[in-house]
C-alpha positions in Angstrom: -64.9 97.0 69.5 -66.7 100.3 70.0 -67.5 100.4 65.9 -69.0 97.0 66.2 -71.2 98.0 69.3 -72.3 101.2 67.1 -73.1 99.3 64.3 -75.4 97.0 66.4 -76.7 99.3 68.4 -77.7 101.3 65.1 -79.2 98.3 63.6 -81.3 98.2 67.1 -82.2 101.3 66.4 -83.0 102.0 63.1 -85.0 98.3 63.1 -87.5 100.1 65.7 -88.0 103.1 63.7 -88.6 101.8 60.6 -91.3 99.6 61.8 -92.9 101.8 63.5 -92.5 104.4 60.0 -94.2 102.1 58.5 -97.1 101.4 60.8 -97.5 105.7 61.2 -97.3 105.9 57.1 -100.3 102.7 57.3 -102.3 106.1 59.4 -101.2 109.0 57.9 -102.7 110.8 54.7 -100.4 113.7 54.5 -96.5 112.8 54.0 -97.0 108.7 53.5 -95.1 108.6 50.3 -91.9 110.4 52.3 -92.7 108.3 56.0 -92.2 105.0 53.7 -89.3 106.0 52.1 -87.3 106.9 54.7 -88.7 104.1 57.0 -87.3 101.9 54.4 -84.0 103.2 54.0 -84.0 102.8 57.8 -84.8 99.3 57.5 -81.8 99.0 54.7 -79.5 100.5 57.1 -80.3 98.3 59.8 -80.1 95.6 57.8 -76.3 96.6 56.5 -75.4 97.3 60.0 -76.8 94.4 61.7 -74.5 92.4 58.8 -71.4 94.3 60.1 -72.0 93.8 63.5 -72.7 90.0 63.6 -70.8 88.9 60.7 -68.2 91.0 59.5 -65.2 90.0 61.4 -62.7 92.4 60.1 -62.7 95.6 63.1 -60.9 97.7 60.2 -64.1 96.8 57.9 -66.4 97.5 60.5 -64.7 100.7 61.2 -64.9 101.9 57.9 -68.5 101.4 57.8 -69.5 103.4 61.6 -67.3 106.5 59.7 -69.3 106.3 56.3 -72.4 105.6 58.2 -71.5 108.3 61.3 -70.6 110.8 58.5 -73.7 110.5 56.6 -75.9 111.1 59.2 -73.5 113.7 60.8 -74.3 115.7 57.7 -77.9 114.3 57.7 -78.2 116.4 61.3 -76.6 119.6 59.9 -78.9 120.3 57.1 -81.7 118.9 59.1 -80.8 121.7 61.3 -79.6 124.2 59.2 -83.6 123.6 57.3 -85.7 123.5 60.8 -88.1 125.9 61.2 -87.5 128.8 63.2 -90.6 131.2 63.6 -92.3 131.3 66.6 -95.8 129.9 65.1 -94.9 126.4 63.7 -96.1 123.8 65.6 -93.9 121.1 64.4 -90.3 123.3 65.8 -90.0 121.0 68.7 -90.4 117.6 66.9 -88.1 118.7 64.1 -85.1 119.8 66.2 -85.4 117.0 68.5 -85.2 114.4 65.2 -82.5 116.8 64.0 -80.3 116.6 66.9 -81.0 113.1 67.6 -79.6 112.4 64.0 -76.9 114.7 64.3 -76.1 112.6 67.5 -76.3 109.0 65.8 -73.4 111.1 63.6 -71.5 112.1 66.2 -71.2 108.4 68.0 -70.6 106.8 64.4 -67.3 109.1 63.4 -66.0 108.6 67.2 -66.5 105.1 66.3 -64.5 105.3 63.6 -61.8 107.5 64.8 -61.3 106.1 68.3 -58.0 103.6 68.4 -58.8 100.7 68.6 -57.4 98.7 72.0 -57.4 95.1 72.5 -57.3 94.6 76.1 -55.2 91.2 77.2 -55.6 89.9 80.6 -52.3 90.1 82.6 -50.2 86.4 83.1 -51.2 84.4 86.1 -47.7 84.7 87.4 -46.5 88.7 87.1 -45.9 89.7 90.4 -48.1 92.6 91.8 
């Protein structure tokens, strides 16, 4: 259940961002060709996700999909990280770590997605005593 909440959740997400990648690469000179690229891959990943979350009915499926997609961005975060600038007079430290993090994040919720048992929870019978 918590896999198929990620994977909505993520197609939530990732819909937001890439729309509004796409209207920053529509005002942006520098960096356009790379704004629209990822904004689309965004957009495909929310699109994938939004499938396994509405209409994938399978939980070991969905599963499957939170770890490939938690462990993707999991490492997405690390290099992110590892790659961040870290002198003192770049202006752009801040922003970078913070997108970094949040990816590495969106990692972490995906593989506990796909690693945390999975418990069906069945309402007790109307006659056990208390």
């Amino acid at each position: 259940m918590f896999s198929r909440w990620y994977s909505l959740m993520l197609g939530f997400l990732l819909i937001v961002l890439g729309i509004a990648g796409l209207i920053a690469a529509s005002r942006v000179t520098v960096g356009h060709a790379g704004l629209v690229t990822i904004s689309i891959v965004w957009l495909l990943t929310a699109l994938i996700s939004f499938w396994f979350g509405f209409l994938v009915r399978s939980y070991a499926s969905i599963r499957w999909w939170a770890g490939i997609v938690g462990a993707i961005y999991f490492v997405w975060g690390i290099v992110q990280l590892s790659m961040a600038p870290t002198t003192a007079g770049m202006v752009y430290t801040g922003p970078l770590v913070a997108i970094a993090g949040f990816t590495l994040l969106l990692g972490s919720i995906g593989l506990a997605a796909a690693f945390v048992p999975m418990i069906l929870v069945q309402p007790a019978p109307m006659n056990a005593p208390a």
